[in-house]
C-alpha positions, 0 to 999 in steps of 0.5 A, spaced: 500 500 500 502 506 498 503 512 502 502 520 500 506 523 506 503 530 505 496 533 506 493 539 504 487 542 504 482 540 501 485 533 499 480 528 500 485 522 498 482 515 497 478 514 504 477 507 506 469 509 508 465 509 515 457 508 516 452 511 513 445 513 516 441 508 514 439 501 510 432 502 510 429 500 503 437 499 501 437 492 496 445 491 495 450 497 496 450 503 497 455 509 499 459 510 505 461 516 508 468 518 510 472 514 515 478 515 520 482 511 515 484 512 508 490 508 504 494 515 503 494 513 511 491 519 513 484 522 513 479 529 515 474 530 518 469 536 519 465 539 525 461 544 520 455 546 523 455 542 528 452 545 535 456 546 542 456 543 548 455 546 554 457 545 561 451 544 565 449 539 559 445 543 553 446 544 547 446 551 543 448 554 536 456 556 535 455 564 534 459 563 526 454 557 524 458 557 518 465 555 523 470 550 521 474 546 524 477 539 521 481 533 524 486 531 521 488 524 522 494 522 520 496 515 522 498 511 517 497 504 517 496 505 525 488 503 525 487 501 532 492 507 535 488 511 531 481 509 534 484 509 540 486 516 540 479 518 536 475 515 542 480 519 547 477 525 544 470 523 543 468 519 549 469 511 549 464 506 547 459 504 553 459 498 556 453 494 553 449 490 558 449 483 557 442 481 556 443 485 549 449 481 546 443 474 546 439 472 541 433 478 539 426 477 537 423 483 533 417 483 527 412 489 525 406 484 527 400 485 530 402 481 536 398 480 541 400 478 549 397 471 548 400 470 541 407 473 544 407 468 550 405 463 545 411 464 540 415 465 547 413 458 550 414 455 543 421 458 542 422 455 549 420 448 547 425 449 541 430 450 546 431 456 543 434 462 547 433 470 547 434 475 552 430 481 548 423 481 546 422 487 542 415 490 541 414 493 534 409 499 534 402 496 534 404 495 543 400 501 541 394 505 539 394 505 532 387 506 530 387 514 531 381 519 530 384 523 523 384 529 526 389 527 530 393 525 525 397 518 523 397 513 528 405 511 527 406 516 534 403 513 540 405 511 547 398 508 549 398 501 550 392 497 546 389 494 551 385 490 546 392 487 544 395 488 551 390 489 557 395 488 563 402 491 559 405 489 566 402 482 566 405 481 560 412 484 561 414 481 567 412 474 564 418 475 558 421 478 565 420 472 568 423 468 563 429 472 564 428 476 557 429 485 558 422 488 553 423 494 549 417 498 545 418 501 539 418 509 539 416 513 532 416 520 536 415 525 531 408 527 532 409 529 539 403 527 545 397 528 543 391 529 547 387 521 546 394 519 550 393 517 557 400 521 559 397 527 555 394 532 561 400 531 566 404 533 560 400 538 557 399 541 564 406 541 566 408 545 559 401 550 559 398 547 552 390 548 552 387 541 553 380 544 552 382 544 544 386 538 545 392 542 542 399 537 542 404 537 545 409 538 540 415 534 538 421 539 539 427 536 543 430 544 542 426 545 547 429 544 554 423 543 558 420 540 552 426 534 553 425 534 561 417 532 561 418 527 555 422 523 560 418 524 567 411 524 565 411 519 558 418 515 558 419 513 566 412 513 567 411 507 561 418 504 564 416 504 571 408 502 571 409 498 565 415 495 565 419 497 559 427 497 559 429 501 554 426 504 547 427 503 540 426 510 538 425 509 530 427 516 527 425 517 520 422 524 519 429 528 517 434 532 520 430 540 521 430 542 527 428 549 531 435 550 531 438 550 523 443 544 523 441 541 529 440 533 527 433 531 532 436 524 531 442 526 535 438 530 540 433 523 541 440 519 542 443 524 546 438 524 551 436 517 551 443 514 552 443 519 558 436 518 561 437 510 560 445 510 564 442 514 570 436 509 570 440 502 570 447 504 569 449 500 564 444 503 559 442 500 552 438 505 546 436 503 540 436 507 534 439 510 528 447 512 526 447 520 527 454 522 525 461 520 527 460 520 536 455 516 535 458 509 537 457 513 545 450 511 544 449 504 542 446 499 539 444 501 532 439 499 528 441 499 520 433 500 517 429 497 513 433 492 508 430 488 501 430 480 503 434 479 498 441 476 496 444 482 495 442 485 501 446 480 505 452 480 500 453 488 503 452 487 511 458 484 512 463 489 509 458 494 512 458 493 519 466 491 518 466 497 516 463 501 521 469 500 526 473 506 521 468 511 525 469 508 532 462 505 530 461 498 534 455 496 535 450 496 529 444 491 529 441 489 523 434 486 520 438 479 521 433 475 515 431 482 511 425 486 513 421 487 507 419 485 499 425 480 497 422 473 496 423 466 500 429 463 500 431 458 505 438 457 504 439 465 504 435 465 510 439 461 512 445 464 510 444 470 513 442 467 520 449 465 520 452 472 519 448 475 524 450 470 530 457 473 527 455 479 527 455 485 532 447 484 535 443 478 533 436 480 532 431 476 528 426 481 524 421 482 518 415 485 516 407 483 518 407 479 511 404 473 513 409 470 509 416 472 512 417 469 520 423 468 521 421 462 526 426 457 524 420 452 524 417 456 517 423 453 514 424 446 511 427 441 516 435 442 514 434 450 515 431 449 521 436 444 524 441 449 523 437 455 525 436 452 531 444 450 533 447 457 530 441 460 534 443 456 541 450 458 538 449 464 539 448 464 546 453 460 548 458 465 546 455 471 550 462 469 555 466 471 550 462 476 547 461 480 554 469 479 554 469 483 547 464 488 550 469 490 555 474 490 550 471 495 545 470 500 551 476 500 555 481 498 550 477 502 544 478 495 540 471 494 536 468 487 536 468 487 529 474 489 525 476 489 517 482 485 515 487 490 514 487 492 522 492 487 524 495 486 517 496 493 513 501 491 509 498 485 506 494 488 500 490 482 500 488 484 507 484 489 502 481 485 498 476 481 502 471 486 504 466 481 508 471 478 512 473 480 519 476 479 525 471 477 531 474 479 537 481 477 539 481 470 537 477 469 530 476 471 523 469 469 520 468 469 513 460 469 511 457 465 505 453 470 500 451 467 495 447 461 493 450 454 493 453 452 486 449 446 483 456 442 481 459 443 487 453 442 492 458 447 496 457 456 497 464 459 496 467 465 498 474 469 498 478 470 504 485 472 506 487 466 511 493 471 516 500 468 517 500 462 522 496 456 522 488 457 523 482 451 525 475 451 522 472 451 529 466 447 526 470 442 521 477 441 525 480 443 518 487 446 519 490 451 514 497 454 512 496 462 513 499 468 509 495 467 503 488 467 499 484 461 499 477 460 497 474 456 502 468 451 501 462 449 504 455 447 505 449 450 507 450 447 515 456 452 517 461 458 515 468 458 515 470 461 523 478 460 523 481 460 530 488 462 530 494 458 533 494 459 541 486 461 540 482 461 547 474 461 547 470 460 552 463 459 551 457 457 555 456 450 555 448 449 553 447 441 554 441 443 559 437 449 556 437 456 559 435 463 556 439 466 563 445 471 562 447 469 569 454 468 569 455 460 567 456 455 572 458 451 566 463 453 562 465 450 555 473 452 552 475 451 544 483 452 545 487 451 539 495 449 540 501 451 537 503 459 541 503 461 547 496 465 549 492 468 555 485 470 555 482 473 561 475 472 562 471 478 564 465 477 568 460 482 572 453 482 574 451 485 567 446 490 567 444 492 574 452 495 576 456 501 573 462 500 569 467 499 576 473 496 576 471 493 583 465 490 579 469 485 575 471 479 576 477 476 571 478 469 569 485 468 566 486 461 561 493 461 559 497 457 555 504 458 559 508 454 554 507 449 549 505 443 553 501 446 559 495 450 560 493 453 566 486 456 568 488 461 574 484 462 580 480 467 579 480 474 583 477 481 583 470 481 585 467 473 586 461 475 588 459 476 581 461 469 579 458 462 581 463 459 587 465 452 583 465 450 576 465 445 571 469 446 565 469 443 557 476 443 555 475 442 547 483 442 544 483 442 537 488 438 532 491 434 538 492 427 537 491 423 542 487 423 550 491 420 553 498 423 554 494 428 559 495 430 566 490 434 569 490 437 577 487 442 581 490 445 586 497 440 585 493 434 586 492 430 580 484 428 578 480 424 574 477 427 568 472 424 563 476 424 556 473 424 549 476 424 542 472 425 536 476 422 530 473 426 524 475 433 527 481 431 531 478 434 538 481 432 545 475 434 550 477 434 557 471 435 562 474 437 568 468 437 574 465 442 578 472 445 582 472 451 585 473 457 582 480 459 586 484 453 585 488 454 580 487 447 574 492 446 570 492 441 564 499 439 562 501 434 556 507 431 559 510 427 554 508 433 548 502 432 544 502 430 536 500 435 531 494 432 527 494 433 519 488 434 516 484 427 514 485 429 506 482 423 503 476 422 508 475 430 507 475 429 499 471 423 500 465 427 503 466 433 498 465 429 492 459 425 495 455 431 495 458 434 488 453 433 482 458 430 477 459 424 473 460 418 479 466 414 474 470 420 476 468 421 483 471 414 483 478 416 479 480 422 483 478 418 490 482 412 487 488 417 487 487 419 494 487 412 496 493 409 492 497 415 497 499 421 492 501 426 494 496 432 494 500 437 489 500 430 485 493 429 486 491 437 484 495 436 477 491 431 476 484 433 476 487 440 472 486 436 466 479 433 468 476 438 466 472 437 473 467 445 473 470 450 476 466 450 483 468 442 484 474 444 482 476 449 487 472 446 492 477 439 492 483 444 492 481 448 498 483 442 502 489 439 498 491 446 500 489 447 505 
């Protein structure tokens, strides 16, 4: 990559791009704004017409509106010191509360109490997890008299499809699920809501004529009503524990040049902190700054294989403006047309992706519950949907990373290797926190192949597939291969992940008792696990408990007593050791607290993983797992991986049968990959058996 090192004004260079506003009624890829970055290794960005804050928290115009200043930002290939820095002068990332990084319910749909706790207890009996139920707008009166206006507004509860609300949000409560109502607050209070004359009378409208109480967030007294008499009192005598204000209505304002939208998520974040102190909103991009109020939502997208093909790349992307937390209609929310292996596909993306949240419109066509498909799509919805859950200990981990260490759950590629021009080649694949890389599928299976294929940048070192086992070679590009049950999500050598262990179903965000680790060998590592309570405490130091799984040295890895705040964490517990590419179970020792202990062992031939289940042990003593002997590297099972590729592709079987002969009379695989070059085999199949005779 080539480097300018001179700026001058008004030189816009060729910037790697940011985010944007919105995906609503996008269908493929749309235009970015600017971003920290640029491949001349520096970038501006201007603060024209934006407002001062001032000290006792409001907001007023600069006296030249017309001001400039620029920021310049000339880091070089310095991408994470860069954001760092940008954060330091923007504020950082808040702490998300745990309950947001499970699996979310959402739909636009005239749900009612009884048909919501139905659709919960039918989830609960899939062994389904989710930890938020969003209510879209008919939580409300939608029917409205039109001299009112539209019914998009509105903040009284229909009893018609809601007679208790408070009834039905402590049963998702009771369920360990948080609730959040969506908010369309354009049109202010008008005089048929229930908070209307408390409201009304504290701002001196004439409730004898009904007059509204409009909708200006410029107006100080205005703003602090709208939380006291509307907001906290739905969320206290109803339920509610945070918002989806669904901004949609422009960008004017009383105030020239002041976003509304920013206004909203200003103060939301704000009033939501002071409320639960680790706050949530959800709510739309409304310019750089906009990662301190999280999570987003990216809009309204077309069901369609084009709108999947964008969303990694753009949410990837948006960590070059510091922006961390998008959340996507995972599935599409409109228009498009049925397609179960795209559906599929784009649940796979969203367990990956930064918030996962089911979506779709009030079609009768378009639910997004798994059981709506056909049965392979189900069973594999479902497995990556309990995936989902499981990772929150890890997720939660990355969480506290992405606001104390300024270092985004999602990053592009060309972060950790801006030298390799590869690493800019591969838009949508991305770094998943510290220990993994994921590569999203989005585009259909070929016919031939039986397979889907996408193009990655596989980093130097050797990287395992955590669903296949298979190992590759890094430092180059690869094409990988796979059918519709996975992704391809490689762990680096030394990777450590720490997961739930699900094997007994729960929805609970609660610090696990059971724990289930993916360790990868070949380099020294250390992951310090981080726990709090999750939602109820502040971002505190002494609120934390940490958690270290080290790997100290080639042969023997240690999970160290924890330390910090245990009161947060449970007082013993079990561990599910899984070792990737290890060749035996039996050349282990495991001890706690120096004494040597039984454990169960169980080895899976097919993906070369040694699982050591440690039992319940508490959570101070020190465990250590040594190989004493060493341990044997596995090589990856090129003929029976050959074999499972050719039995699904769709090609003559006389040459399946030739190129599976070749495997077995043990040639070499660069001999092997000459061959079927002159086979003429379609170029799909082709690259899908080199994916592994390289791999």
């Amino acid at each position: 990559v080539a480097f300018t090192s001179v700026w001058h004004y008004g030189d816009k260079g060729h910037n790697l791009k940011g985010t944007t506003r919105t995906l609503d009624e996008a269908n493929g890829e749309i235009p970015l704004q600017d971003g920290l970055f640029s491949i001349e290794g520096w970038a501006v960005i201007s603060d024209k017409g934006s407002m001062l804050l001032t000290e006792d928290g409001w907001i007023e115009r600069r006296e030249d509106i017309d001001a400039e200043d620029l920021y310049y930002f000339g880091y070089g290939t310095d991408y994470l010191g860069c954001l760092k820095d940008y954060y330091k002068l923007t504020g950082a990332t808040p702490i998300l509360p745990k309950y947001a990084l499970g699996n979310w319910w959402s739909r636009y749909y005239k749900y009612t109490e009884k048909s919501y706790l139905e659709l919960m207890d039918r989830f609960e009996k899939e062994n389904i997890p989710f930890t938020v139920g969003v209510i879209d707008m008919d939580w409300h009166v939608t029917d409205v008299d039109p001299k009112y206006g539209t019914g998009w507004t509105g903040y009284t509860w229909n009893k018609d499809f809601f007679p208790d609300p408070k009834r039905f949000t402590d049963n998702l409560h009771n369920r360990g699920m948080k609730v959040t109502l969506n908010d369309h607050p354009a049109d202010g209070v008008r005089a048929f809501e229930d908070v209307y004359p408390e409201f009304a009378a504290y701002m001196g409208v004439d409730q004898e004529k009904g007059e509204p109480v409009l909708m200006d967030f410029t107006n100080r007294k205005l703003l602090e009503g709208y939380f006291k008499y509307v907001y906290e009192k739905i969320e206290k005598k109803d339920g509610v524990d945070f918002w989806w204000i669904d901004w949609q209505q422009g960008t004017n304002t009383a105030i020239p040049g002041l976003d509304p939208l920013w206004m909203l998520n200003h103060y939301h974040t704000i009033h939501s902190q002071k409320k639960d102190g680790k706050g949530l909103i959800f709510s739309r991009y409304a310019g750089p700054g906009s990662h301190r109020y999280p999570v987003g939502f990216s809009g309204d997208t077309i069901i369609s294989w084009e709108s999947l093909a964008f969303q990694p790349y753009f949410t990837a992307n948006a960590s070059n403006v510091g922006y961390g937390w998008w959340s996507h209609d995972i599935g599409g929310h409109m228009k498009g047309y049925r397609d179960e292996e795209l559906s599929t596909r784009w649940i796979q993306f969203g367990v990956f992706s930064p918030i996962m949240r089911l979506h779709s419109s009030n079609s009768a066509f378009t639910g997004k519950e798994p059981w709506n498909y056909n049965a392979v799509s189900e069973n594999i919805m479902k497995r990556y949907l309990k995936l989902r859950h499981e990772m929150i200990p890890y997720l939660y981990t990355m969480n506290y990373h992405a606001s104390h260490d300024g270092q985004p759950l999602i990053r592009p590629m060309y972060y950790l290797e801006p030298e390799q021009p590869e690493a800019y080649e591969v838009p949508n694949e991305y770094y998943f926190g510290t220990e993994l890389v994921v590569c999203p599928i989005t585009e259909p299976t070929d016919k031939a192949a039986g397979t889907a294929c996408v193009k990655a940048w596989i980093p130097e070192g050797k990287w395992y597939d955590i669903f296949s086992g298979l190992k590759y070679d890094g430092g180059r590009m690869l094409e990988l291969y796979r059918s519709l049950e996975d992704i391809p999500v490689l762990a680096k050598e030394g990777a450590i992940i720490p997961l739930t262990d699900l094997t007994e179903y729960t929805n609970s965000v609660e610090n696990p008792k059971e724990l289930a680790v993916k360790i990868v060998p070949g380099k020294k590592n250390a992951f310090i696990l981080m726990e709090d309570t999750g939602d109820t405490c502040e971002d505190k130091e002494e609120n934390w408990a940490q958690t270290k799984l080290e790997w100290i040295n080639e042969n023997e890895f240690i999970i160290h007593p924890a330390n910090g705040n245990l009161d947060v964490i449970p007082k013993r517990r079990t561990w599910k050791m899984e070792f990737y590419g290890i060749a035996d179970v039996d050349n282990l020792e495991v001890t706690v607290g120096g004494k040597a202990i039984e454990t169960e062992r169980i080895y899976d031939e097919k993906r070369h993983i040694c699982q050591v289940n440690i039992p319940e042990t508490e959570v101070t003593e020190q465990i250590m797992i040594s190989f004493s002997k060493g341990y044997l590297l596995t090589e990856n099972n090129k003929p029976a991986e050959i074999f499972a590729l050719l039995y699904q592709a769709k090609i003559e079987y006389e040459v399946k049968e030739k190129i599976y002969a070749y495997m077995k009379e043990g040639k070499t695989s660069s001999e092997v990959l000459g061959i079927i070059q002159a086979m003429h085999l379609p170029d799909s199949v082709y690259g899908m058996l080199s994916e592994v005779l390289l791999a």
